[in-house]
C-alpha positions as CSV (number, residue, x, y, z in Angstrom):
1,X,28.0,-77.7,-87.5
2,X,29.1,-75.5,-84.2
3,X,31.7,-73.4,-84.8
4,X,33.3,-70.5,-82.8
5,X,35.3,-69.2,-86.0
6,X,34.1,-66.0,-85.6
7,X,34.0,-65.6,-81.9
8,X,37.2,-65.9,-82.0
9,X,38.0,-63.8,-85.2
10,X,36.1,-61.1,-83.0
11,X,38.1,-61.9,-79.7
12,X,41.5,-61.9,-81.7
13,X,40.4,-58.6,-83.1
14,X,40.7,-60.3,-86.9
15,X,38.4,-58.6,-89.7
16,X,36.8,-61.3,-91.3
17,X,38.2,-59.9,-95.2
18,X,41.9,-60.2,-93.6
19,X,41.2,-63.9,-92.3
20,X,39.7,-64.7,-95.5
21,X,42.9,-63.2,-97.4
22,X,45.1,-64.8,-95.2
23,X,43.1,-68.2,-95.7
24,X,42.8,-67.3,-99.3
25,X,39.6,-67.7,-100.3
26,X,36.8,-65.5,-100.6
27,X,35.1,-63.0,-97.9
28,X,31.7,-64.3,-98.5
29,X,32.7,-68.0,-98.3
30,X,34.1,-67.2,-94.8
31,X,30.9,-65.6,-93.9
32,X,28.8,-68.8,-95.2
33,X,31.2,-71.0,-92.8
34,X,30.9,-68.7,-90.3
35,X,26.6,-68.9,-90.4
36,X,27.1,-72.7,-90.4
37,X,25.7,-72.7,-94.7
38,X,29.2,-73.9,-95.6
39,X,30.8,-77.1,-94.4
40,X,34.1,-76.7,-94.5
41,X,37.1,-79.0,-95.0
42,X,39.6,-80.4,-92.7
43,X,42.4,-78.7,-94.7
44,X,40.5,-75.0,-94.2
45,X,39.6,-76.6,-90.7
46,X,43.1,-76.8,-89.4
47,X,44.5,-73.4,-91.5
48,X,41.9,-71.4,-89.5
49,X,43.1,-72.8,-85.9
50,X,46.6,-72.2,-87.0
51,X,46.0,-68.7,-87.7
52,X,44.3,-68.1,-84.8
53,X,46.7,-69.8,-82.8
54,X,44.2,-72.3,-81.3
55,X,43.5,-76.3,-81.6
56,X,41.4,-77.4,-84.2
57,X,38.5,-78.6,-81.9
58,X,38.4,-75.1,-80.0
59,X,37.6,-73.3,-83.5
60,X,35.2,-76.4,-84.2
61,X,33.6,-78.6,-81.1
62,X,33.6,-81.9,-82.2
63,X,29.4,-82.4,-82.0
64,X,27.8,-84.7,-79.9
């Protein structure tokens, strides 16, 4: 899975403990969606690009 979560965590100047907070799940789940070793769900999918104020297929390309 591509995903440019934490790209734009980065670019938003987000700390990955206060997405996951704000999210509510755990840090170290973030991190294993961030390094592609979690697939996450369309619910956490869409929560993300809310929070970062983005559409759901910038945060996650659609893969070809």
């Amino acid at each position: 899975m591509i995903n440019l979560l934490p790209v734009l965590r980065r670019k938003k100047k987000i700390k990955q403990v206060e997405l996951a907070r704000a999210l509510n799940i755990s840090p170290s789940y973030l991190c294993k969606v961030e390094k592609g070793l979690a697939e996450p769900t369309d619910a956490f999918k869409e929560s993300c690009a809310v929070i970062l104020g983005e559409p759901v297929e910038s945060v996650f390309p659609p893969q070809t």
